[in-house]
C-alpha positions as CSV (number, residue, x, y, z in Angstrom):
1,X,-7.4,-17.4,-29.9
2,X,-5.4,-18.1,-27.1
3,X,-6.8,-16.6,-23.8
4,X,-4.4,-15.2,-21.2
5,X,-4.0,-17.3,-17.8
6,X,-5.0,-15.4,-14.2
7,X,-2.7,-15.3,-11.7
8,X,-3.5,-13.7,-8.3
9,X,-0.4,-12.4,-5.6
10,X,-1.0,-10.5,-2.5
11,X,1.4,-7.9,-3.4
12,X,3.0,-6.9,-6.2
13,X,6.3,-6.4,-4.9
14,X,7.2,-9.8,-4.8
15,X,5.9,-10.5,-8.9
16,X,8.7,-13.0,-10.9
17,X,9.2,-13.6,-14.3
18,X,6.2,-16.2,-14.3
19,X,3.8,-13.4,-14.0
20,X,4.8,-11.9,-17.8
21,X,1.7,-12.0,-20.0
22,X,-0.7,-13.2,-17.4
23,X,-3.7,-11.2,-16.1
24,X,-3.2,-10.8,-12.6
25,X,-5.6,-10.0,-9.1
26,X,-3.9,-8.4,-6.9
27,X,-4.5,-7.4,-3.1
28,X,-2.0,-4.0,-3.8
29,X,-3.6,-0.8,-4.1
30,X,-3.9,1.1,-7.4
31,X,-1.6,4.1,-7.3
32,X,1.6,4.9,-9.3
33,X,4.2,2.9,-7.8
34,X,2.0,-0.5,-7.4
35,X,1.5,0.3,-11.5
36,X,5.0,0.3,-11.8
37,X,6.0,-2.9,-9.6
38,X,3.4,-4.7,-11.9
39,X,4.5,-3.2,-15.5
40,X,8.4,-4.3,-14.8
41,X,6.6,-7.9,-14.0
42,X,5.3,-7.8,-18.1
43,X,1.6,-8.2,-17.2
44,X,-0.9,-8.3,-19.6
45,X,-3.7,-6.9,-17.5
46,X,-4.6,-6.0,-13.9
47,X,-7.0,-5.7,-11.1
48,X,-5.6,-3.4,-7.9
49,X,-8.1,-2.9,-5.0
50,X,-9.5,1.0,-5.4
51,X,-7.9,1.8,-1.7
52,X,-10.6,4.0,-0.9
53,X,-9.5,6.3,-3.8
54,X,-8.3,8.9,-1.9
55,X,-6.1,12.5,-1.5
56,X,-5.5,12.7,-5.1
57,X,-7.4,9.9,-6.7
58,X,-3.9,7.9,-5.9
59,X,-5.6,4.7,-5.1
60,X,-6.4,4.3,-9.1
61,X,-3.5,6.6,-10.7
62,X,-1.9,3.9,-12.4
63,X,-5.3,3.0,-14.7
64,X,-4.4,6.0,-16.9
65,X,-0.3,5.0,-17.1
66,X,-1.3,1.0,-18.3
67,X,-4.1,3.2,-20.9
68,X,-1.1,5.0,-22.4
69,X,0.6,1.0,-23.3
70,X,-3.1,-0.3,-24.0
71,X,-2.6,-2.4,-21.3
72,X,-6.4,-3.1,-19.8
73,X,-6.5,-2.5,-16.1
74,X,-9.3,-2.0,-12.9
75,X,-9.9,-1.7,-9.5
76,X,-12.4,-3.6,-7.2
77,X,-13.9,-1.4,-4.2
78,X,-12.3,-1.4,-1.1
79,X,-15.3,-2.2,0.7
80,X,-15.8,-5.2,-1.1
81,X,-12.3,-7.5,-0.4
82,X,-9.9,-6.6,1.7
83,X,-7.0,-4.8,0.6
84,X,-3.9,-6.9,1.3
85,X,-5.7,-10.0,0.1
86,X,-5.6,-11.3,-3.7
87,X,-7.9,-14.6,-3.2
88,X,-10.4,-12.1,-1.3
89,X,-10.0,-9.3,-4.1
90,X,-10.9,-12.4,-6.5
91,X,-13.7,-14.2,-4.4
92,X,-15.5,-11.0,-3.4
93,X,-14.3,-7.7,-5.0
94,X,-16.5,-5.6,-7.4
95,X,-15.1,-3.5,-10.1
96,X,-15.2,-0.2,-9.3
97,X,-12.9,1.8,-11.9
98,X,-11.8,0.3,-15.1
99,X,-9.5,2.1,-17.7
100,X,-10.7,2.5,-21.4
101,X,-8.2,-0.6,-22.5
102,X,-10.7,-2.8,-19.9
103,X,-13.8,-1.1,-21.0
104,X,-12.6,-2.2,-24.5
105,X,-12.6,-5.8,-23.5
106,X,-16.2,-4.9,-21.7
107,X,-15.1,-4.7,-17.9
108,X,-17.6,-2.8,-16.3
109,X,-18.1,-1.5,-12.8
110,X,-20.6,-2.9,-10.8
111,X,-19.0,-6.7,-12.2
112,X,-17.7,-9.7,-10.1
113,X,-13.9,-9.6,-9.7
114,X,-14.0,-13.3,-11.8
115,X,-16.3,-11.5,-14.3
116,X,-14.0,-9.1,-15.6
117,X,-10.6,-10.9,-14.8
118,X,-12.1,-13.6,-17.3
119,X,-13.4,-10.5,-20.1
120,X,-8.8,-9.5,-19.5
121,X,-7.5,-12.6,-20.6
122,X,-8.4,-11.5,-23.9
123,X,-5.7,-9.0,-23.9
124,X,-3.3,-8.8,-26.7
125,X,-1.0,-6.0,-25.1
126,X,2.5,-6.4,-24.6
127,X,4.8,-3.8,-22.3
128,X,7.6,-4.2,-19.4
129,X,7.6,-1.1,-17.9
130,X,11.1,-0.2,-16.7
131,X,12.6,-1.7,-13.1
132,X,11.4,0.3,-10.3
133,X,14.7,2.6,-9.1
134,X,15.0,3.2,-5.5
135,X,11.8,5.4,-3.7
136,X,13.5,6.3,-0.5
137,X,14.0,9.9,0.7
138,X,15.9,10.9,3.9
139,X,13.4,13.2,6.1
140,X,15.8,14.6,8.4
141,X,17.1,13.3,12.4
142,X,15.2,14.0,15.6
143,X,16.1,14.0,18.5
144,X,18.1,10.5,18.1
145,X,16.1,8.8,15.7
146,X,16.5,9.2,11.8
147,X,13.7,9.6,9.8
148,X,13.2,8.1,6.4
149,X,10.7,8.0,3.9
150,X,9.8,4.8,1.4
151,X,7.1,5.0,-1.3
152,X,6.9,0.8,-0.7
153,X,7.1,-1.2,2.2
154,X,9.1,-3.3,-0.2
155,X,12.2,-1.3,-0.3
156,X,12.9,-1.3,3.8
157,X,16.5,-2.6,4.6
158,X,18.3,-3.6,6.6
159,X,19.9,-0.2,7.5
160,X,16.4,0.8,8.6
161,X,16.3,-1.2,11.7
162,X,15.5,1.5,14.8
163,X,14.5,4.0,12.6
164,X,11.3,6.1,12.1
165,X,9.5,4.5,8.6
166,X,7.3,7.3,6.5
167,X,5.8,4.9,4.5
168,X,3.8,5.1,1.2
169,X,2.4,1.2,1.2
170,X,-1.1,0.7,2.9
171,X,-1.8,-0.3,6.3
172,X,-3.0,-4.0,5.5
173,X,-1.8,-7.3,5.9
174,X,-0.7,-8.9,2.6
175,X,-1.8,-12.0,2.4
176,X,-3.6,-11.2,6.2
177,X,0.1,-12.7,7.7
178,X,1.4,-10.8,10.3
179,X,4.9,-12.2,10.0
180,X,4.8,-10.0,6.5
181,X,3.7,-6.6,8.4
182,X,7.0,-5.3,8.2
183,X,10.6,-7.0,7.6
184,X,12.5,-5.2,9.2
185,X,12.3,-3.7,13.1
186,X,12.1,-0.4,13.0
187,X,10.8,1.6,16.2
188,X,8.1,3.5,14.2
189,X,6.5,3.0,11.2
190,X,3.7,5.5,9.5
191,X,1.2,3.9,6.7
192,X,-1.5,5.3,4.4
193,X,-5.2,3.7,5.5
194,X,-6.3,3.1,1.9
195,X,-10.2,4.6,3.3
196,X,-9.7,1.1,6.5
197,X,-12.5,-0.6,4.1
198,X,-14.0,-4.3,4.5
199,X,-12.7,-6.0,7.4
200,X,-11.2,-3.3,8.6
201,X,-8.3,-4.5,6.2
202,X,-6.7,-1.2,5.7
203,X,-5.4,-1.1,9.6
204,X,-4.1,-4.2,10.0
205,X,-0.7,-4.3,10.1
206,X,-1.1,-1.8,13.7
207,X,-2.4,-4.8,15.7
208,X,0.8,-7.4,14.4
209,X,3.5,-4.2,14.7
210,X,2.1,-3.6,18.3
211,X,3.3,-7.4,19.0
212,X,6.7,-6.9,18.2
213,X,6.8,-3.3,20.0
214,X,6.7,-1.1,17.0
215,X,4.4,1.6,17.4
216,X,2.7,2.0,14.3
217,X,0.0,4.6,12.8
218,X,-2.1,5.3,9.7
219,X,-2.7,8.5,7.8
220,X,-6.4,9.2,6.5
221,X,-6.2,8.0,2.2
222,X,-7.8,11.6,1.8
223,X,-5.1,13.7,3.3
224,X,-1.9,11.9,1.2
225,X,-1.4,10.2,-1.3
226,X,-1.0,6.3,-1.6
227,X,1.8,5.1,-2.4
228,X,4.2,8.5,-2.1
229,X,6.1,9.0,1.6
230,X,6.3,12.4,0.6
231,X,3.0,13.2,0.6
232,X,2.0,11.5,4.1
233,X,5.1,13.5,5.2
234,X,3.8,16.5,3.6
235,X,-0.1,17.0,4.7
236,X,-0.7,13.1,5.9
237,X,-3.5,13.7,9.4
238,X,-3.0,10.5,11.5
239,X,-6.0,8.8,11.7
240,X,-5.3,5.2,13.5
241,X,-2.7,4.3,15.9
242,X,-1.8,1.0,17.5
243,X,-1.3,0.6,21.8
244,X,2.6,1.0,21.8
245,X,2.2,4.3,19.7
246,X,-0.4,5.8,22.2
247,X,1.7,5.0,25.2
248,X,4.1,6.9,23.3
249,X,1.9,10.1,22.8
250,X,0.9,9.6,20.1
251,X,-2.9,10.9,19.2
252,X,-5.2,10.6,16.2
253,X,-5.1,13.9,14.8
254,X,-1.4,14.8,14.8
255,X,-0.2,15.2,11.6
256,X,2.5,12.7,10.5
257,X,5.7,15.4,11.3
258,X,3.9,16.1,15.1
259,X,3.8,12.4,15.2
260,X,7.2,11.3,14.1
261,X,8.9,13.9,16.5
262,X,6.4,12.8,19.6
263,X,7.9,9.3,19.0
264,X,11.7,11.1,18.5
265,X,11.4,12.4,21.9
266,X,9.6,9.5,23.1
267,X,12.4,7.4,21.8
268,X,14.8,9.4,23.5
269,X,13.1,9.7,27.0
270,X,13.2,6.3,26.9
271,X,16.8,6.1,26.4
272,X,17.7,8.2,29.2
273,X,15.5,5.8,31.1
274,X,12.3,8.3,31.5
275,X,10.0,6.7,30.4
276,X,7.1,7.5,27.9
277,X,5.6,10.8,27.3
278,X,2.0,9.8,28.3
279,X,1.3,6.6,30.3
């Protein structure tokens, strides 16, 4: 029997046609929309990082969606790779949610990432899921600044420069580059922490944003859900920020509507050449 290949990517925003029928490692997180970028790539299998979880179980929602194709699919723990990070995911990860399609194939948690990527490749399911369709919701204008919401970092444009980002993705560096944190330069940009996990992975996009003058912030995994801007813009608590954001007021704590219009007005003092809210 022929056995399926392993491929690993960072992200699975970026997957091209060489990645139908393959089992792939990924550093994305679980949830719904990360199940959907790797579906429309025609995998045969996957392995997301758990991202804590979280509000929701989000960080594992797509398990059940690639169990209705019988498409076998897992998660390794958060605090055992970094999130962001496919070759770490591989080298280090342990499973710790598989769907019955893996469980079939005898992926177990508690097993080495290798372990059960090699027990995948012996996956006969076949299913392209359908394109993803554009995730982006307009949240409203304050004071100056538009606000916009995108279930995936992927889908920023170029119309987003300046803007205020509600953003579903998590907080970590794919493939731990900092030139990939975000591509475009918006003014503020709001991720999900995916639980922070090993390394701290789950934050790190804040430091890399702070060098190019973005204020940038995290919302707790366990008060949105991963993966959905509406939800951090709904009930997401902020829960790390990066320097340029504090200088701009903002606070762990706030949720992520107080934050967004602290960095509105902040903006806009700014403009008028009064400086920050809070040195």
């Amino acid at each position: 029997m022929d056995l399926r290949p392993i491929f690993a990517a960072d992200t699975v925003t970026t997957l091209g046609d060489q990645f139908a029928g393959v089992v792939l490692v990924t550093g994305s997180h679980g949830g719904a929309i990360a199940g959907r970028f790797a579906s429309a790539a025609g995998v045969a299998g996957v392995i997301f990082n758990d991202a804590g979880g979280g509000f929701d179980d989000a960080g594992i929602a797509s398990l059940a969606m690639f169990d209705r194709h019988y498409l076998p699919a897992a998660t390794v723990s958060h605090m055992s790779a970094r999130i962001g990070d496919a070759r770490d995911c591989f080298a280090r990860g342990i499973i710790s949610h598989a769907n019955r399609s893996a469980r079939n194939l005898g992926v177990a948690v508690g097993q080495p990432c290798p372990s059960a990527a090699a027990l995948l490749r012996a996956s006969r399911a076949q299913w392209h899921g359908a394109p993803i369709q554009e995730a982006r919701f307009a949240f409203g204008h304050i004071a100056g600044s538009d606000i916009w919401g995108l279930d995936s970092a992927a889908l920023a444009c170029p119309e987003d420069a300046g803007r205020i980002l509600i953003i579903g993705s998590h907080g970590g560096l794919p493939g731990r580059d900092a030139a990939r944190a975000l591509k475009v330069a918006a003014r503020v940009a709001i991720f999900n922490d995916a639980g922070v996990g090993i390394d701290d992975a789950g934050i790190a996009r804040l430091p890399a944003l702070d060098a190019r003058g973005i204020a940038a912030a995290t919302v707790d995994a366990w008060t949105a859900r991963i993966g959905d801007a509406r939800s951090v813009w709904r009930s997401g608590v902020i829960s790390h920020l990066n320097h340029t954001a504090m200088r701009m007021g903002g606070e762990a704590g706030q949720t992520a509507q107080d934050f967004a219009r602290i960095m509105a007005h902040s903006i806009e003092l700014t403009k008028a050449g009064r400086g920050v809210i809070h040195a």
